[in-house]
N, C-alpha and C positions, 0 to 999 in steps of 0.2 A: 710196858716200857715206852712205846710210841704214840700211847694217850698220854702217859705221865711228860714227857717232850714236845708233842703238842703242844699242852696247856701249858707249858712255861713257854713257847717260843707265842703262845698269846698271849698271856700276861705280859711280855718281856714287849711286844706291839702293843699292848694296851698305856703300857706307862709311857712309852717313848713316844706314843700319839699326844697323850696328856700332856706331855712335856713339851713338847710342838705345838698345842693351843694355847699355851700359856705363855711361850714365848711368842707365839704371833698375836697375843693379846695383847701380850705388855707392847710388842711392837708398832701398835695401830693404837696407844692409847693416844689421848690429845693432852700434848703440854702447852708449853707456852707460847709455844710459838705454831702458826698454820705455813704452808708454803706454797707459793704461787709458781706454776712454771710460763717457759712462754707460750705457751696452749690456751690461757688465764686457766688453769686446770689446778683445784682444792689440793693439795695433799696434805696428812697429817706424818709424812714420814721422808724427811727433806733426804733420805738416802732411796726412794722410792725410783725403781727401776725406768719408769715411763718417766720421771721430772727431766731428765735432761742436764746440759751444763749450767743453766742458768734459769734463776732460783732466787724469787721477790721473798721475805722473810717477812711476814704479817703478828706482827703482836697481837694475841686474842684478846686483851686486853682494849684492843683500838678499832677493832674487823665490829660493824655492826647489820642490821638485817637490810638497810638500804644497797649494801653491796647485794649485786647479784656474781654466783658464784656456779662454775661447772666442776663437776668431784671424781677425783680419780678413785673408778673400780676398784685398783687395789689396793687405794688405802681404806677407803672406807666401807663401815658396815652396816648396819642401822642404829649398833648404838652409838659410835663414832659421829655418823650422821646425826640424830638424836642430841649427843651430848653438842656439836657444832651449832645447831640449831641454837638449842639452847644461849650458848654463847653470842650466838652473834643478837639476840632479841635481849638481853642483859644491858641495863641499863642505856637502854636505847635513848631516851629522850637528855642524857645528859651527853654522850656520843654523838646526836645530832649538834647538839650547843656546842661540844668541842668542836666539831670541823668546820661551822659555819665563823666560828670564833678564829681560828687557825688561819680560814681562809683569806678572813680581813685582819687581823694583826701578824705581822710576820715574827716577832717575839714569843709568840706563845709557847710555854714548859710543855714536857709529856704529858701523854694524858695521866700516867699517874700523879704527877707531881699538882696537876691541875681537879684531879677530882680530890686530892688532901689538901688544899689549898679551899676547895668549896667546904670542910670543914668549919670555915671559921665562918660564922655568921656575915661580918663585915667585909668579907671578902666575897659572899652570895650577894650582898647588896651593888656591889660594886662591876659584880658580873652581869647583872639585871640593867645595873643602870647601862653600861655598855649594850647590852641588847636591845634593851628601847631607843638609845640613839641610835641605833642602828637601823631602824623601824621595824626591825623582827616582831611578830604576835609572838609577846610569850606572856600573857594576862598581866594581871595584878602580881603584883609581888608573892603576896599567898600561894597564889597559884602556880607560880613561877618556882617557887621555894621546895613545893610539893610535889613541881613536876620533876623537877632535876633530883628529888629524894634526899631533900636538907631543911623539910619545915621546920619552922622554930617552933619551938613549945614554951 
């Protein structure tokens, strides 16, 4: 009778552990959004104990590897870390173009609105030519087309 009790108050800790990595898994996944507190301190979990009242809201979408970035212990974890990485070296050379573009037009759309926008061919020529007056090195047009990941074929 008190192996057979035992082994269910194990089992009964075994599933309730599982259940608790699974929800501090989905807890620490990365959405859409990264958060800054005022420490410049990484979080992926803007209810994280250490963020504080105040709290920069980063679209990953926009966060590239030029940023440099310090990570809070409890949000992250190597994959967290891992997948951030990731993100922020994602599409880096059109992320460079947007900000330096942002920085000298004060009109400029989001960045998503702005990389659906480099869809259109005539609209990549149009951003090219903006960068060479602007004297930015961004090659020839081919190259320019190729680096931002919109070559025409």
């Amino acid at each position: 009778m008190k192996k057979a009790l035992a082994l269910a108050l194990f089992a009964i800790a075994l599933v309730s552990c599982r259940d608790n990595c699974a929800r501090k898994q989905g807890h620490y996944a990365v959405g859409k959004y990264l958060y800054m507190d005022s420490q410049h301190r990484l979080h992926t979990n803007k209810d994280c104990w250490r963020i504080g009242d105040v709290v920069q809201f980063l679209d990953t979408a926009s966060v590239y590897a030029k940023d440099e970035f310090q990570y809070c212990k409890d949000c992250f974890t190597d994959t967290t870390y891992e997948h951030v990485q990731a993100i922020l070296h994602n599409d880096m050379d059109r992320k460079w173009l947007y900000e330096k573009l942002k920085e000298t037009y004060n009109d400029m759309p989001t960045y998503q609105v702005y990389i659906n926008k480099l869809h259109n061919p005539q609209k990549v020529k149009l951003v090219y030519e903006a960068a060479c007056n602007e004297g930015w090195d961004v090659g020839t047009y081919e190259d320019f087309s190729k680096t931002i990941g919109f070559e025409n074929k």
